[in-house]
VEXTOR-103894 format. One record per residue (C-alpha): chain; x, y, z. Coordinates in nm, 2 decimals, padded with zeros to 4 digits, m for minus. Each point is the difference from the previous one (the first is absolute). Example, Ala and Ser with C-alpha at 12.3 -4.5 7.8 and 13.67 -1.06 7.14 Angstrom:
 c      X      Y      Z
 A  01.23 m00.45  00.78
 A  00.14  00.34 m00.07
//
This chain:
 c      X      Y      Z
 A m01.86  02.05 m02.24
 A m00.14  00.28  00.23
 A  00.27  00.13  00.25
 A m00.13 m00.07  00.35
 A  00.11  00.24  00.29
 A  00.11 m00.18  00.30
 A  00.06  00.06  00.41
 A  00.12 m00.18  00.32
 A m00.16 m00.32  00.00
 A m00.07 m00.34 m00.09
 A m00.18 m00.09 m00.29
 A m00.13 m00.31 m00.22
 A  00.09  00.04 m00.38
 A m00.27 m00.26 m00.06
 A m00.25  00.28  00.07
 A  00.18  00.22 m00.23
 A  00.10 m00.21 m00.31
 A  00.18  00.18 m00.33
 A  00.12  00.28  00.25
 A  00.30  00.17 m00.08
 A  00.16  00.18  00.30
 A  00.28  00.27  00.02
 A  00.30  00.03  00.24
 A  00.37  00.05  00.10
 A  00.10 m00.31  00.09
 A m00.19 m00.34 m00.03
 A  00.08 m00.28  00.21
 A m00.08 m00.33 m00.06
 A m00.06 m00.27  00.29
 A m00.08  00.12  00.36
 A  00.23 m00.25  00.19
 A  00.28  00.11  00.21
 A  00.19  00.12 m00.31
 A m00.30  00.19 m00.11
 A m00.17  00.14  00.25
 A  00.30  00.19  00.17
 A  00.08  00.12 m00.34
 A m00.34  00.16 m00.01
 A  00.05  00.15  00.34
 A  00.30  00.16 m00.07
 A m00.05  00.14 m00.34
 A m00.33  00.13  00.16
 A  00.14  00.14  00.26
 A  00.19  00.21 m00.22
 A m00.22  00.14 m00.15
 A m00.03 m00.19 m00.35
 A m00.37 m00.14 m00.12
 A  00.00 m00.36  00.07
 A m00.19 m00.31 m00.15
 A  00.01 m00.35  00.12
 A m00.13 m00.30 m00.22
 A m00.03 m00.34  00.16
 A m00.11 m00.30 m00.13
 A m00.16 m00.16  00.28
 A m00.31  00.14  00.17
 A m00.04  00.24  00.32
 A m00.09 m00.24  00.35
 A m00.01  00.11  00.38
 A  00.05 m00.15  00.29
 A m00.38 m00.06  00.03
 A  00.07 m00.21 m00.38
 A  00.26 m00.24  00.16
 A m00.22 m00.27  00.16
 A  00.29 m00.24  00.04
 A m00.08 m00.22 m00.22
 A  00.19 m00.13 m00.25
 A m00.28 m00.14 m00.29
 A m00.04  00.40 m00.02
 A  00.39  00.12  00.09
 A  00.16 m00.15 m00.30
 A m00.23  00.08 m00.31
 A m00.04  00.33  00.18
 A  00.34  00.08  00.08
 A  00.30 m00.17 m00.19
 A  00.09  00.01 m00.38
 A m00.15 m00.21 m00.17
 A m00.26 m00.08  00.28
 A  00.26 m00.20  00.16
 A  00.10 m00.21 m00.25
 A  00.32  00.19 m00.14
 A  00.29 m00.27 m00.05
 A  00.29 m00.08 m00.24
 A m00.04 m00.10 m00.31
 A  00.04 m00.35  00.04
 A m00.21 m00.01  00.33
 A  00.27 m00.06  00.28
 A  00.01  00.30  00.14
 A m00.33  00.18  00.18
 A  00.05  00.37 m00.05
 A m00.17  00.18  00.27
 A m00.05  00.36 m00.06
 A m00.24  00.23  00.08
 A m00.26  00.22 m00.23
 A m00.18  00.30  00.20
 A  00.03  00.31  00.17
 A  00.30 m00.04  00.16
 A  00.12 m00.27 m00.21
 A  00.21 m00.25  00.22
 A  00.02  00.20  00.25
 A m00.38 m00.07  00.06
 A  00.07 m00.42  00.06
 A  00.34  00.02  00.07
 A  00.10 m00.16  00.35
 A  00.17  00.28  00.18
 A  00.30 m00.05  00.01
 A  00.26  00.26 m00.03
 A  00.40  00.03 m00.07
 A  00.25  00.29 m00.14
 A  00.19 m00.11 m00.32
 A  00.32 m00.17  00.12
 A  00.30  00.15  00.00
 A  00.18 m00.29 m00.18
 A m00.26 m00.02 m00.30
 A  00.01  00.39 m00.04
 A  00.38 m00.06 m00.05
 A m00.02 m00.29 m00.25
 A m00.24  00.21 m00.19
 A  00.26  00.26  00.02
 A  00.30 m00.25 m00.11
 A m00.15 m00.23 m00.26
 A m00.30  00.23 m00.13
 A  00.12  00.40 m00.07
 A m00.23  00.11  00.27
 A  00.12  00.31  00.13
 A m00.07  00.23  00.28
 A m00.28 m00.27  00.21
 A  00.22 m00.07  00.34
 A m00.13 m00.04  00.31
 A  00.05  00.36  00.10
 A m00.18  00.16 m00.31
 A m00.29 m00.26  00.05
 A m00.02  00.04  00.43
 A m00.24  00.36  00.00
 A m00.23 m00.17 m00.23
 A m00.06 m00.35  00.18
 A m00.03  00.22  00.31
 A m00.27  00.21 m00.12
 A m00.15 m00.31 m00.15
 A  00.00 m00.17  00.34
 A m00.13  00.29  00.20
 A m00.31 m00.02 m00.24
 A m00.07 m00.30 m00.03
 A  00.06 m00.12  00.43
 A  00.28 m00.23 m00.09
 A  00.16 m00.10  00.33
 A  00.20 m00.26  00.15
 A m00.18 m00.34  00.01
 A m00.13 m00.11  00.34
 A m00.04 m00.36  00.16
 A m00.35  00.09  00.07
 A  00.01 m00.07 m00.42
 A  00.13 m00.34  00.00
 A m00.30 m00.25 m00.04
 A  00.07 m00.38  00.00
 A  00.10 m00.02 m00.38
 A  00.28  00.24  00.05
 A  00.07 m00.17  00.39
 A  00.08 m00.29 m00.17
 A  00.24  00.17 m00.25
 A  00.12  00.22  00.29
 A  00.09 m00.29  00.22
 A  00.13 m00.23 m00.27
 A  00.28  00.26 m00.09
 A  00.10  00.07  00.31
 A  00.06 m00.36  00.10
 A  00.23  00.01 m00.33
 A  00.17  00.33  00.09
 A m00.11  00.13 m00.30
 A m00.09  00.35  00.15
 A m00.38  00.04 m00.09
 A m00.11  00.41 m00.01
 A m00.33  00.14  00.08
 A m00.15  00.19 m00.33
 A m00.08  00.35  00.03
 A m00.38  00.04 m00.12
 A m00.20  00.30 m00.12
 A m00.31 m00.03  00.22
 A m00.17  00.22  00.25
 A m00.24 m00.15  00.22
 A  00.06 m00.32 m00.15
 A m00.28 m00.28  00.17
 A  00.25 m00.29 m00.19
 A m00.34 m00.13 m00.17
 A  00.21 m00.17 m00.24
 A m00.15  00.08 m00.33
 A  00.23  00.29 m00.13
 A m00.03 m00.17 m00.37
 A m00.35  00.09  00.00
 A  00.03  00.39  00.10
 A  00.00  00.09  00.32
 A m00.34  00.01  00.17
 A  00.06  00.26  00.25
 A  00.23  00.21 m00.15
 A  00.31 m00.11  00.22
 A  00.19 m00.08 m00.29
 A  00.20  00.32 m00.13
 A m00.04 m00.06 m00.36
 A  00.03  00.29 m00.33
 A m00.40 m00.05  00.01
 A m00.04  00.20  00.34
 A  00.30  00.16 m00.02
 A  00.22  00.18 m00.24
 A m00.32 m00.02 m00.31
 A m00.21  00.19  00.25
 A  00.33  00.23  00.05
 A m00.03  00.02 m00.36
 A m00.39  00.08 m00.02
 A  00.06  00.27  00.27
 A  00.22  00.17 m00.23
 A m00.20 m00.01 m00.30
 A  00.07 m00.31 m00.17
 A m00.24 m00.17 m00.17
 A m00.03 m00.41 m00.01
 A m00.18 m00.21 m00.28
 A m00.13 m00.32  00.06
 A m00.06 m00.30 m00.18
 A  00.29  00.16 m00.33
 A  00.17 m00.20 m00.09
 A  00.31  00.19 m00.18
 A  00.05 m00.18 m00.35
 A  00.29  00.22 m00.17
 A  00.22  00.32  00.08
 A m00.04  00.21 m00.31
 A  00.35  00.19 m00.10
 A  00.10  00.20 m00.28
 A  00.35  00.18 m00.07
 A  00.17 m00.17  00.30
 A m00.27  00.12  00.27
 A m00.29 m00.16  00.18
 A m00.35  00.15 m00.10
 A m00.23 m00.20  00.24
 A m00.12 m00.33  00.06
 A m00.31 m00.21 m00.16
 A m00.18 m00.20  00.20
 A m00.30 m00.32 m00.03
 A m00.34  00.03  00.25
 A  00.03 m00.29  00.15
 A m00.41 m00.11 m00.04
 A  00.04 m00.25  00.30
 A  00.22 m00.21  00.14
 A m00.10 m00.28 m00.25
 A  00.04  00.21 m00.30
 A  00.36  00.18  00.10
 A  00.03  00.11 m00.32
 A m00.25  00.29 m00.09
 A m00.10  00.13 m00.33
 A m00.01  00.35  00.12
 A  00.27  00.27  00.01
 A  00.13  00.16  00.28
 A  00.27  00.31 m00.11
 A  00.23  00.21  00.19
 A  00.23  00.28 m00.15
 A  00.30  00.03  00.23
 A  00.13  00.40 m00.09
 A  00.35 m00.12  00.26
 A  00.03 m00.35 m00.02
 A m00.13 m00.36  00.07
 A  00.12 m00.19  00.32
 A m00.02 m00.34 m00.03
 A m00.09 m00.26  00.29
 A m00.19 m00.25 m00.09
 A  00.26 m00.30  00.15
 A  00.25 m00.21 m00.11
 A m00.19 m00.20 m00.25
 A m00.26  00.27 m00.16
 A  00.26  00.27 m00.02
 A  00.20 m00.15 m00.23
 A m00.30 m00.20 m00.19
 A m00.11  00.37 m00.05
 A  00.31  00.18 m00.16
 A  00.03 m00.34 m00.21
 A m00.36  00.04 m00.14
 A  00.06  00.38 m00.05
 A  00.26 m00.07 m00.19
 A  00.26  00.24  00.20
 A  00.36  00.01  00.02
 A  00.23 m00.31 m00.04
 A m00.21 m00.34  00.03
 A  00.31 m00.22  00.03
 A  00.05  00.19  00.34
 A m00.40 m00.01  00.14
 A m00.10 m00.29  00.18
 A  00.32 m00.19  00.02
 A  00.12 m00.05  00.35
 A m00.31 m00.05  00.19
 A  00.06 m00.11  00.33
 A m00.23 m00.20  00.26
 A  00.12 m00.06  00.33
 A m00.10 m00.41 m00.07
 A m00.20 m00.14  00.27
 A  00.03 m00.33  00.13
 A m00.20 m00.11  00.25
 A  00.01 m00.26  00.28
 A m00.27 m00.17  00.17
 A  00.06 m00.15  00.42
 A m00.28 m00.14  00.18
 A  00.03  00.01  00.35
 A m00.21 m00.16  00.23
 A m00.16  00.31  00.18
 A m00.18  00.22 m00.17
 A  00.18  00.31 m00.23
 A m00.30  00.19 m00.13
 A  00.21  00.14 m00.24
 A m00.31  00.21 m00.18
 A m00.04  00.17  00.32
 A  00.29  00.32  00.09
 A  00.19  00.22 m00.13
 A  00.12 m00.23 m00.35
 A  00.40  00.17  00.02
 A  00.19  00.07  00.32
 A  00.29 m00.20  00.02
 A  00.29 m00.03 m00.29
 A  00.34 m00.19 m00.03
 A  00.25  00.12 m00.19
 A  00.24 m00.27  00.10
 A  00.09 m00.11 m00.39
 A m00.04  00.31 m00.16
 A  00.40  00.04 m00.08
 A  00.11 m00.37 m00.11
 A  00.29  00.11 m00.17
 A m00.01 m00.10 m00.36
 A m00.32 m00.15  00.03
 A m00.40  00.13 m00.02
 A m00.07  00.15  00.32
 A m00.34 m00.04  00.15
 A m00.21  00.15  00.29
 A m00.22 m00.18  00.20
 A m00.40  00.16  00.16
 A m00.31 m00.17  00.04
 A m00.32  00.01 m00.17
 A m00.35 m00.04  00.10
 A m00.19 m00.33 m00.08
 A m00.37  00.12 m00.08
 A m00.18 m00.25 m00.18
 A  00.00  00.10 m00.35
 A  00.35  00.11 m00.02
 A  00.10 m00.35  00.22
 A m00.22 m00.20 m00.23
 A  00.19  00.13 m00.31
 A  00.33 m00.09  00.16
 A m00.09 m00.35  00.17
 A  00.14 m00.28 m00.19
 A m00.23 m00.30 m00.11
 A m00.36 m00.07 m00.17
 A m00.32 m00.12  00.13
 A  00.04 m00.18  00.32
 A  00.38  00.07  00.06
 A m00.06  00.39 m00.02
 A m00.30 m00.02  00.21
 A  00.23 m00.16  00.27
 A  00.21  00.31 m00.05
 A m00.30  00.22  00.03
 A m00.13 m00.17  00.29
 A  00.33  00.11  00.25
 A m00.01  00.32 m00.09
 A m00.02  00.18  00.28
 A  00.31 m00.21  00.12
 A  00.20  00.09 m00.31
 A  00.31  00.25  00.02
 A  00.16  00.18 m00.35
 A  00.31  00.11  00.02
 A  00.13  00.17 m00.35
 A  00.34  00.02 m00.15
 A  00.00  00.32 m00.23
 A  00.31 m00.02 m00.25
 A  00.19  00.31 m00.07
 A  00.00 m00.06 m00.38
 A  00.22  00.27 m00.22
 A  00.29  00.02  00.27
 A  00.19 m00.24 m00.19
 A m00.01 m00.16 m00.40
 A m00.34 m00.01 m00.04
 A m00.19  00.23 m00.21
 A m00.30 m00.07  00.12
 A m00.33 m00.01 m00.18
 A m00.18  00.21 m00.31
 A m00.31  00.17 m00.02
 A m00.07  00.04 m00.40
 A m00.41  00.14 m00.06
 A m00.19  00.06 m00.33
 A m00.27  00.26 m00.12
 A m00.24 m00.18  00.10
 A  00.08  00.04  00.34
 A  00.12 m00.42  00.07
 A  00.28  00.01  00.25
 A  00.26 m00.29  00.03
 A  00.28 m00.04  00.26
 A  00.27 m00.23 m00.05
 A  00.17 m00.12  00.26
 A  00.23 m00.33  00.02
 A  00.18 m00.12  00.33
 A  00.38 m00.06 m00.10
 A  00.18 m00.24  00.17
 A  00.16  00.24  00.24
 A m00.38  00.11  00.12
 A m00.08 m00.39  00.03
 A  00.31 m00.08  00.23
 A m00.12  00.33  00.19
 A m00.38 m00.18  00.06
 A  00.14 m00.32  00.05
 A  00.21  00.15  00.28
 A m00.28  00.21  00.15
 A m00.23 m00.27  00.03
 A  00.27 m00.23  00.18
 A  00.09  00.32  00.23
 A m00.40  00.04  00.06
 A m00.03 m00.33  00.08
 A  00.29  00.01  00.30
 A m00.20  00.30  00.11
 A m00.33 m00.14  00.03
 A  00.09 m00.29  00.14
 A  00.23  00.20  00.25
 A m00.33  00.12  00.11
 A m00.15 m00.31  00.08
 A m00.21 m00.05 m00.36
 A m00.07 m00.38  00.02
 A  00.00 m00.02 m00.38
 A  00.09  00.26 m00.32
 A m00.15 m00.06 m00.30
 A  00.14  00.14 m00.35
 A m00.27  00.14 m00.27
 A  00.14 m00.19 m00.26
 A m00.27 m00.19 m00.21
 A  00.15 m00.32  00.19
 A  00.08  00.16  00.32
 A  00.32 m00.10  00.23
 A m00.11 m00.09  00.34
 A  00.26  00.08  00.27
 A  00.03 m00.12  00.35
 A  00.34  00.03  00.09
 A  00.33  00.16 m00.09
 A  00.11 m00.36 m00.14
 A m00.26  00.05 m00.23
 A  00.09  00.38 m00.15
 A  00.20 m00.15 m00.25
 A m00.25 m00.14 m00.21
 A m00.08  00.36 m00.12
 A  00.33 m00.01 m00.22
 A m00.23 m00.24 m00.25
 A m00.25  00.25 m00.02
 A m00.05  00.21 m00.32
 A m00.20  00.34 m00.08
 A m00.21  00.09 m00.30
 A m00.32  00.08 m00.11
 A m00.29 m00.22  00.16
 A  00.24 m00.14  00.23
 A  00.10  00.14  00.26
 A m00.24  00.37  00.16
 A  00.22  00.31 m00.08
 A m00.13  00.36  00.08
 A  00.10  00.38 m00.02
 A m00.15  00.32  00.19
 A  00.29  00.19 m00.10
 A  00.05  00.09 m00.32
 A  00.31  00.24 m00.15
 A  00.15  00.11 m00.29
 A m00.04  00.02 m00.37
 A  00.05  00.35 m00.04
 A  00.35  00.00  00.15
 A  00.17  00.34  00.14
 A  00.38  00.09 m00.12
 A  00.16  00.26 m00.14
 A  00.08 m00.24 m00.37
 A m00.29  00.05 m00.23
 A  00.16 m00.35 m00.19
 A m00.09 m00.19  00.36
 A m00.30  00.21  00.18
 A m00.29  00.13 m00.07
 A  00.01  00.29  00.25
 A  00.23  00.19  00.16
 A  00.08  00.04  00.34
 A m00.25  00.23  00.13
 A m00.28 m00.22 m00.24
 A  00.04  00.22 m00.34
 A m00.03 m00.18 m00.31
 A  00.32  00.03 m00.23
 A m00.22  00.06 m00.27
 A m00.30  00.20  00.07
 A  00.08  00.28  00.18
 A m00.28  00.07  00.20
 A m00.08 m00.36  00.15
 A  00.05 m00.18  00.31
 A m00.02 m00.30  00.17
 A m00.01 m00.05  00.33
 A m00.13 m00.32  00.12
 A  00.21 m00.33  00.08
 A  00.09 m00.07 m00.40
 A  00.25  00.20  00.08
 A  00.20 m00.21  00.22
 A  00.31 m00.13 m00.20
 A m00.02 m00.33  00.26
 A m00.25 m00.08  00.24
 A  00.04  00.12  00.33
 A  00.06 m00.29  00.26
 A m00.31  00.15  00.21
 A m00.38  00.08 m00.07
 A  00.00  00.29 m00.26
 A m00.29  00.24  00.18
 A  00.17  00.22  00.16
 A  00.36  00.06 m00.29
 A m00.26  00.06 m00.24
 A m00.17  00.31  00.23
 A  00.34  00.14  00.08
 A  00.15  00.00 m00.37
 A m00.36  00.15 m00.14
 A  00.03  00.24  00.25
 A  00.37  00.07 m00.08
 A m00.11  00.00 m00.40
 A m00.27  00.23  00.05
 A  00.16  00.25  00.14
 A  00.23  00.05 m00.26
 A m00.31 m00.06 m00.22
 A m00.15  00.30  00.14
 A  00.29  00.23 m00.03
 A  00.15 m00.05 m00.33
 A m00.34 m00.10 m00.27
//
């Protein structure tokens, strides 16, 4: 293969198959993990390449639709899941990675999981204070500011209202816009721009200082030999019904490889190169479960319309010995609502037919806090990714509870019926009729399950028998790679991921840039 000089800028590796490219670093993924990675290890002076698997799309690509948003946008062109089907895994797959179809909103790490990571898991030296610079900076750049009632569309009213009737103590969520026209469609790309995502923001920081991004690579194997990374090998992805390319794609790393690629490639990666301990990578994979809950109310909600995240309640985040959840809306377009409705035929095109009077209010569990060991990505040579993930019964009482807890809400604020997406779906009219939830079960093809926020894998701690990383994202093993995307985590978070996994890169990369 014919080294290939390289500068600032963008470029497709499908125009330049059987390349082979040199470097300092190479980072793989462009998501918020990735991209201020780049910036910073650019910034410093070091010769920077990105690969990412997904393609490169602008705001004058995102045409808000979503027969186009998913295959264009999402692993697996939307149709990532477990491996028995009951979870919907959405993730993203471009420039900009999640960040690109994410829905905004933003919290700091909290205190409390920072400290259980520091108790239970050997992390060391990631408090509050250590981490506070780096969300700052984070937040300057990226417009992150307090949420504003001008925000709240009827979908989050409802959920709003509800709570407050309750005493539950709803929040506004703090979102990284500018400009923001609250068209609704942030998990298409953002159309105008508003949307502070890695795309317009640190990978052109990284561009600026030289970096160069790849396109359309899709990074098959970290090469290492005598306990050091030599580079990374990637597949042209030939289109986006042939992911898996026959052409190669290499780039020597002379400092090191940084991985972040997310919470369910990372790992699949190091397990197909065949690096470090395997009984360690993938285990403890995390997913924020999603349960949602449907209200129809007898005015109109337009829930596909505004800004899809602006209020949260974290009412039953701490319940003692039990799984905590958190509770936000989501958006009901209709491809994402017409996965989720329950029924066939006629009964789902009832559902369909009230859309625009339909609410969702989700209950995301904090899995990992407690027992449960979560799920496990394992991945072959041939590049087949599985994700096993099984709902213990501490995570079932947790849904069960949310659901009856949504239901008091919705109805608080004057739903005239909730509807469960169970494949027999619980109709509910009244607080006398909550109860029947209790007889409820969850499993595959029975009852509509999602996650947006995927973590772990590639645990942080300072015991190589228990982590994969330490706790500025070394690897025990190789000495000159990192990780710094959510596999990380040793738990999920309790709040959307976005913004811990910009501060922490940032954090990691700095010491990245200092000491390789």
């Amino acid at each position: 293969m014919k080294i290939a000089p390289t500068a600032g800028r963008i470029r497709d590796a499908r125009a330049e198959p059987n390349m082979a490219v040199e470097c300092d670093f190479c980072v793989v993924g462009s998501g918020a993990g990735g991209s201020i990675a780049a910036a910073v290890l650019a910034e410093a002076g070091a010769r920077v390449i990105v690969v990412e698997e997904g393609g490169h799309f602008t705001r004058k690509d995102f045409n808000m639709q979503e027969s186009w948003a998913y295959p264009a946008l999402y692993q697996d062109q939307g149709n990532r899941a477990t491996d028995d089907l009951s979870i919907m895994i959405l993730q993203g797959r471009a420039v900009g990675g999640g960040t690109t179809v994410n829905w905004t909103s933003s919290f700091r790490t909290p205190e409390a999981t920072l400290e259980l990571w520091a108790r239970r898991h050997g992390v060391v030296g990631l408090d509050a204070a250590t981490l506070a610079p780096h969300f700052e900076a984070v937040e300057r750049r990226l417009s992150i500011h307090e949420g504003s009632p001008d925000d709240v569309n009827a979908n989050n009213r409802k959920l709003l209202e509800g709570a407050q009737k309750l005493g539950w103590r709803p929040e506004l969520i703090q979102r990284s816009v500018k400009g923001c026209a609250r068209l609704g469609y942030c998990g298409m790309g953002c159309p105008i721009d508003a949307k502070q995502s890695a795309l317009i923001t640190y990978v052109p920081d990284a561009l600026a200082s030289g970096a160069t991004l790849f396109t359309n690579a899709r990074a098959k194997l970290v090469e290492s030999d005598r306990g050091r990374a030599k580079g990374v090998v990637c597949e042209v992805r030939n289109s986006e019904t042939d992911p898996h390319g026959k052409h190669r794609f290499v780039v020597y790393a002379r400092r090191g490889v940084v991985l972040a690629g997310g919470a369910i490639n990372t790992p699949a990666l190091l397990l197909r190169s065949k690096i470090g301990s395997s009984a360690v990578v993938g285990r403890r994979t995390f997913l924020h479960p999603t349960v949602p809950l449907v209200a129809l109310y007898d005015e109109p909600i337009e829930g596909f319309y505004g800004a899809p995240q602006s209020v949260t309640c974290r009412h039953f985040v701490d319940r003692g010995d039990r799984v905590g959840y958190f509770l936000e809306t989501s958006p009901v377009h209709p491809m994402l609502a017409a996965v989720a409705f329950p029924g066939f035929g006629g009964a789902h095109q009832g559902f369909m037919a009230q859309l625009a009077h339909a609410q969702a209010t989700i209950a995301l569990l904090v899995d990992g806090h407690h027992d449960d060991e979560g799920g496990r990505v394992t991945a072959d040579i041939d590049g087949h990714i599985r994700l096993s993930y099984r709902l213990p019964p501490a995570l079932r009482e947790a849904a069960t509870d949310a659901i009856k807890n949504m239901a008091r809400l919705q109805l608080a604020a004057g739903a005239r019926e909730v509807v469960t997406l169970h494949e027999e779906p619980v109709s509910i009219r009244s607080e006398a009729e909550i109860s029947r939830i209790d007889s409820v079960t969850f499993g595959p093809n029975r009852h509509a399950l999602f996650s947006a926020h995927q973590m772990g894998g590639c645990r942080m701690g300072e015991d190589p028998a228990h982590s994969v990383v330490n706790s500025r994202g070394r690897h025990h093993e190789i000495e000159n790679l990192w990780i710094v995307d959510g596999s990380i985590f040793p738990t999920s978070l309790g709040v959307n991921p976005q913004l811990s996994i910009y501060a922490h890169a940032r954090l990691f990369a700095q010491a990245i840039a200092t000491q390789a």
